[in-house]
C-alpha positions as CSV (number, residue, x, y, z in Angstrom):
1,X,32.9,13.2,26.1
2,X,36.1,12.0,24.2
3,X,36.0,13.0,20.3
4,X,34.2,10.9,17.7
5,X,31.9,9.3,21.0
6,X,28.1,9.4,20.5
7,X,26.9,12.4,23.0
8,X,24.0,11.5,25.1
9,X,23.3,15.5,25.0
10,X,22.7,15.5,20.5
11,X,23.1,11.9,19.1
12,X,20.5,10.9,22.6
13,X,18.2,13.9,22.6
14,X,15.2,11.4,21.1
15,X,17.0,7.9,21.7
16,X,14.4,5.2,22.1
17,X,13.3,4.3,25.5
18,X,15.0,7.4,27.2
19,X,12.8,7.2,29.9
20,X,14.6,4.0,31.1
21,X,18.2,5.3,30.6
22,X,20.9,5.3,33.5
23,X,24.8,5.8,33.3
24,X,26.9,3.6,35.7
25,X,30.1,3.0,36.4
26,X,31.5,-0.6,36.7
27,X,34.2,-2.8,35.9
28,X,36.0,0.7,34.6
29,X,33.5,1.6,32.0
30,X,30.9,4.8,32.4
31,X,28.0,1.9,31.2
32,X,24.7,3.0,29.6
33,X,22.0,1.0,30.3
34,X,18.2,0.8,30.1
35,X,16.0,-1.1,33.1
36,X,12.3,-0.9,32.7
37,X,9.8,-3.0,34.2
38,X,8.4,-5.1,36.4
39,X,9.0,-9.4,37.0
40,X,11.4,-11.6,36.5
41,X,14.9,-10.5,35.5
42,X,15.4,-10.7,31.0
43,X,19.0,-9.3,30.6
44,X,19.3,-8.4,26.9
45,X,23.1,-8.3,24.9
46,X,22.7,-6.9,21.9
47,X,25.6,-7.3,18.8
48,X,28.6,-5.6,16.9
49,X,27.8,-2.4,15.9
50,X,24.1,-2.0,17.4
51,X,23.3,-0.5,21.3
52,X,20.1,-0.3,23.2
53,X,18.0,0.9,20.2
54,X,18.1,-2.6,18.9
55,X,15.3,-3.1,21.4
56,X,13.5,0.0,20.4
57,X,10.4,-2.2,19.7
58,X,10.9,-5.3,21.8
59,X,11.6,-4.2,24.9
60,X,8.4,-2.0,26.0
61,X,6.7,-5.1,25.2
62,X,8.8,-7.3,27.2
63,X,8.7,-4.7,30.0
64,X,4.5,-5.6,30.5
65,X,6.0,-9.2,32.6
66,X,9.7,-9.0,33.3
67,X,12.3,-5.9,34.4
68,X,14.4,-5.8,31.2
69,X,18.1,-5.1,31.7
70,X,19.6,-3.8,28.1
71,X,23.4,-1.8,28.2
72,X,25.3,-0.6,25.6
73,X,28.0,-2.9,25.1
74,X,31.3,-1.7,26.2
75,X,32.6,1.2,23.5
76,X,29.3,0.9,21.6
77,X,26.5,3.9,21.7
78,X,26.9,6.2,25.0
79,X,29.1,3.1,27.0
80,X,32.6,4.1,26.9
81,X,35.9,2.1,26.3
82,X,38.7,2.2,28.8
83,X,41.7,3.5,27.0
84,X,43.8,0.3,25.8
85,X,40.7,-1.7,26.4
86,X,40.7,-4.7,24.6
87,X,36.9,-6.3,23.6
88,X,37.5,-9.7,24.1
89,X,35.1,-12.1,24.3
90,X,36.3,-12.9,27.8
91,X,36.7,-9.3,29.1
92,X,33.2,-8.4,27.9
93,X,31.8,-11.0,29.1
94,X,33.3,-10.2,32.8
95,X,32.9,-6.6,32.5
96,X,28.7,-7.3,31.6
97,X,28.7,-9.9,34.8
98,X,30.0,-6.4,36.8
99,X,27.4,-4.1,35.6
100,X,25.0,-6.9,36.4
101,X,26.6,-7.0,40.3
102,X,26.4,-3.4,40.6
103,X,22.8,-3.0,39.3
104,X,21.6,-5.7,41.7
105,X,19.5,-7.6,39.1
106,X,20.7,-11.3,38.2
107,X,18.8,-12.1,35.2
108,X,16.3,-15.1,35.5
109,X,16.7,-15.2,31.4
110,X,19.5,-14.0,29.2
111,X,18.7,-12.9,25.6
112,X,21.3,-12.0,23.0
113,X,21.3,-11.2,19.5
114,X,24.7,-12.3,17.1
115,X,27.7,-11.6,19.3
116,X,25.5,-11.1,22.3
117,X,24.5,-14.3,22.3
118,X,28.1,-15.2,22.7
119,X,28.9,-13.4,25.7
120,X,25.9,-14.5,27.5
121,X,26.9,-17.7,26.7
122,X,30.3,-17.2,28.3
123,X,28.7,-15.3,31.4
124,X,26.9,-18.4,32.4
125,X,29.5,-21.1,31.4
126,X,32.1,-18.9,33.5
127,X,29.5,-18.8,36.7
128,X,29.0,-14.8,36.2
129,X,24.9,-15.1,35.5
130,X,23.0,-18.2,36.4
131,X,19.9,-17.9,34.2
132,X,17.3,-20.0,33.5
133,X,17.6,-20.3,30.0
134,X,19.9,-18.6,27.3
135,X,18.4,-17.2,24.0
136,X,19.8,-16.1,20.7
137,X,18.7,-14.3,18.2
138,X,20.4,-15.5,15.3
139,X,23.3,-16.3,17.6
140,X,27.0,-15.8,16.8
141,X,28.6,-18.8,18.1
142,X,30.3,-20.8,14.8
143,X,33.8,-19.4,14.2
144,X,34.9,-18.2,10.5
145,X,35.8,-22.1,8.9
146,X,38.4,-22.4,6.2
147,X,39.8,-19.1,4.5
148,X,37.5,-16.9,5.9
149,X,38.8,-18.0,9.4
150,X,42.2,-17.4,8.3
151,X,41.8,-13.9,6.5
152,X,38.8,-12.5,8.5
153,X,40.5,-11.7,12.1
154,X,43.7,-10.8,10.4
155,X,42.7,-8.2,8.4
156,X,40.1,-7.1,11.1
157,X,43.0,-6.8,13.7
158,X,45.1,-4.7,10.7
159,X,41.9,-2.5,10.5
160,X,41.4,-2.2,14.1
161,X,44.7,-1.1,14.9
162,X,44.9,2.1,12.4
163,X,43.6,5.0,13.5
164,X,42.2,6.7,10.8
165,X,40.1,3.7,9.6
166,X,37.1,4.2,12.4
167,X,37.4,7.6,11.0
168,X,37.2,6.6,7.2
169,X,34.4,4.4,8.2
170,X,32.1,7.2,10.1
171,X,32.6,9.9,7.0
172,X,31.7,7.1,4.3
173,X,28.7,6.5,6.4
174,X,27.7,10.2,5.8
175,X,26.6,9.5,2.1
176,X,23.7,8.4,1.1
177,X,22.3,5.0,1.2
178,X,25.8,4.1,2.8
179,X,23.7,2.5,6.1
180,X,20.9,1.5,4.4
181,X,22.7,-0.8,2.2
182,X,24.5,-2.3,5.2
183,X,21.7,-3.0,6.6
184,X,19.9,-4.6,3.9
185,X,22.7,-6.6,3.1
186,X,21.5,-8.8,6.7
187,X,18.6,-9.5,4.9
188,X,16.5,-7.3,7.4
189,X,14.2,-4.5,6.2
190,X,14.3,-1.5,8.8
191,X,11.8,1.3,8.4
192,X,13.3,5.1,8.4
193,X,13.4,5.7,12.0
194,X,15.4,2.2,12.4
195,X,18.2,3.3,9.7
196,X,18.6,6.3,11.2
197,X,19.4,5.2,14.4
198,X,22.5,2.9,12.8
199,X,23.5,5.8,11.1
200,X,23.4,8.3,13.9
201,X,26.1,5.7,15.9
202,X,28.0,4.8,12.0
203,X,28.9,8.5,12.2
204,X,30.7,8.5,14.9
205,X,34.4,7.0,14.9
206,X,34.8,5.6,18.4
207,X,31.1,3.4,17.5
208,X,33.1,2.1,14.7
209,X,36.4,1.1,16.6
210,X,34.6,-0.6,19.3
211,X,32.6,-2.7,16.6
212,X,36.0,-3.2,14.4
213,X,37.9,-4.0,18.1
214,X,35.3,-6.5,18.9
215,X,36.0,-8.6,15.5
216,X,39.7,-8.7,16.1
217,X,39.7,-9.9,19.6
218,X,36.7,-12.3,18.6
219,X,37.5,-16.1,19.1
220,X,34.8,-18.5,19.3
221,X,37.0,-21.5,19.8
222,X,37.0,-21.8,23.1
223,X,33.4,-21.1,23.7
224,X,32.4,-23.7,21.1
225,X,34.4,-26.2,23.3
226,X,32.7,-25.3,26.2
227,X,29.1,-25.3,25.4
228,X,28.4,-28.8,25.7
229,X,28.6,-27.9,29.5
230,X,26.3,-25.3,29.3
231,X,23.6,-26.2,32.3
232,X,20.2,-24.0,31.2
233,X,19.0,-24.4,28.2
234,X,20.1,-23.3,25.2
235,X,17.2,-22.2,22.3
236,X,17.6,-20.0,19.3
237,X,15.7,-18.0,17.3
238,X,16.7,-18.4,13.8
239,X,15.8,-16.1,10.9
240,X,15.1,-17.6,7.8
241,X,16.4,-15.0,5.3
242,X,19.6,-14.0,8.0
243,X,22.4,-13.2,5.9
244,X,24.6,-12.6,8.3
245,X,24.9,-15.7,10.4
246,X,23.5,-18.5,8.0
247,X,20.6,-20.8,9.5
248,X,22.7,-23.5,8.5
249,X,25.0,-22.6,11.3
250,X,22.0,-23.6,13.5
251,X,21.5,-27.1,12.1
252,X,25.7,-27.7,12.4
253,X,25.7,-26.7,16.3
254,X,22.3,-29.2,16.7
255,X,24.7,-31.9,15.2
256,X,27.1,-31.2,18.1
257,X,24.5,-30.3,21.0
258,X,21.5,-32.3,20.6
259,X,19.8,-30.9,23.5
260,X,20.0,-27.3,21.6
261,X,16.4,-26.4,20.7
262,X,15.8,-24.6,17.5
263,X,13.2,-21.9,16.4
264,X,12.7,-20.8,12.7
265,X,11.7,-17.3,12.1
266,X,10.3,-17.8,8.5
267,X,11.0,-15.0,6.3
268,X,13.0,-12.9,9.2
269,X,16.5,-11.1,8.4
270,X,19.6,-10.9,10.8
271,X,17.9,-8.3,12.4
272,X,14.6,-10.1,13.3
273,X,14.2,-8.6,16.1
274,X,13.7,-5.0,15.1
275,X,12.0,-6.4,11.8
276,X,9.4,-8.4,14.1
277,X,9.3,-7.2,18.2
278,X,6.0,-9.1,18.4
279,X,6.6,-12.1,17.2
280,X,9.8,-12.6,18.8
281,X,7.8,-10.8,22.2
282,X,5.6,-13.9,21.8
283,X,7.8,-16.5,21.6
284,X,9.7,-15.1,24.9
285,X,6.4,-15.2,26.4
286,X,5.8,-19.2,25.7
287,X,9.5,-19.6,26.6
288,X,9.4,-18.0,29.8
289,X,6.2,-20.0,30.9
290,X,7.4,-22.9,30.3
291,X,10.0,-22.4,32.6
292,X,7.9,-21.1,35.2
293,X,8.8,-17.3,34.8
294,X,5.5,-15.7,33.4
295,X,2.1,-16.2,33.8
296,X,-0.9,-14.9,32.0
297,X,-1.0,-14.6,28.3
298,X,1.3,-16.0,25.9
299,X,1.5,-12.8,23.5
300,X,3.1,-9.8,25.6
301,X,2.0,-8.1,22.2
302,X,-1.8,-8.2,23.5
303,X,-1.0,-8.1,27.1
């Protein structure tokens, strides 16, 4: 374990879902990743700066009626980053169809939250996953407009390439309130155990530079060009009191995809998910049977 890395040995002893951890190696990275389950394959991507305990909640619950496929993106939590690895949008997006190859398990449905949403959206335009539908939750799919798409990646791309700023990063995380506040600031509410978790990963350097590497190499442009070829469906979730990626961003993408199918999630944060697993476990549910996926009832809360 490289300094600064999250150790699976301390920062893992109680890591949600533990049972379902695996380490494996593909595309170059040592992945970890989380299969539980039985059913139809639901691949799950979480975003920036989160790993598999996003689904701390969710996933058991979407485990009663599919097998749930959830990694740690590359150089987040306990997945390592190549050295020199750049985290494109394109190269994750390859390196997430590879782990996918070597586990065996093509995913009837592909679910990602922010920038997950993204590459799961790339996987299936590029031919990697053929799902039947993609979700987001609260996607990230809008690039930065005016001067925040001028200054943002710049001064991201300055960040990412110091050193000592991942480390600057993880010891201001240290103090308290630091993660709390970060959090809060998505206009999600996340009990103890939840906060703790972020912070747990905050602290540790390399967490930082993969998230801070990830907004640097970010471009949305040619992914927004290419969605109106997207073949499955495309629905997202859409938190009302996200303020992280505005729900506005939702109504603009409608304007250019009008087959795009919209779901508020009234009084939800950026982090609805973690916020909500049941609500958003239900509404998987209804969108899986519709598509022919899942039988039985439509709340996996009261399966």
């Amino acid at each position: 374990m490289s300094p600064g890395r999250p150790d699976w040995a301390t920062d893992g002893r109680d890591w949600p879902n533990r049972a379902a951890s695996r380490f494996v190696r593909a595309a170059g990275f040592r992945w970890h990743v989380q299969v539980a389950g039985r059913g139809p394959v639901l691949l799950l991507a979480h975003g920036t700066g989160a790993a598999t305990h996003s689904w701390r909640g969710l996933l058991p619950l979407l485990a009663r009626r599919f097998t749930v496929v959830a990694p740690d993106l590359p150089g987040h939590g306990f997945t390592n980053t190549p050295a020199g690895g750049r985290l494109s949008l394109p190269v994750m997006a390859r390196a997430l169809t590879e782990l996918v190859r070597a586990l065996g398990l093509p995913p009837d449905l592909a679910i990602g939250h922010s920038a997950g949403a993204a590459i799961l959206a790339r996987m299936t335009l590029d031919g990697g996953i053929a799902p039947r539908a993609v979700i987001g939750l609260n996607a990230a799919l809008l690039p930065f407009e005016g001067f925040a798409g001028q200054v943002f990646s710049p001064i991201a791309r300055l960040l990412a390439g110091v050193p000592a700023v991942p480390w600057f990063f993880a010891r201001r995380a240290a103090g308290p309130g630091v993660v709390e506040r970060l959090l809060r600031d998505t206009g999600s509410a996340l009990d103890p155990e939840g906060v703790e978790l972020y912070a747990r990963l905050v602290r540790r350097p390399a967490h930082v530079a993969a998230a801070l590497g990830m907004m640097a190499n970010w471009d949305l442009h040619p992914l927004l060009r290419d969605l109106r070829r997207l073949r499955p469906p495309l629905v997202l979730l859409v938190g009302g009191a996200d303020r992280t990626i505005p729900p506005a961003d939702a109504r603009r993408l409608k304007a250019m995809l009008p087959a795009l199918r919209v779901i508020p999630l009234p009084g939800l944060g950026h982090l609805a998910h973690e916020e909500d697993p049941a609500r958003i476990a239900t509404l998987v549910a209804g969108l899986a049977e519709e598509l022919g996926l899942a039988t039985g009832p439509a709340s996996l809360a009261e399966a």
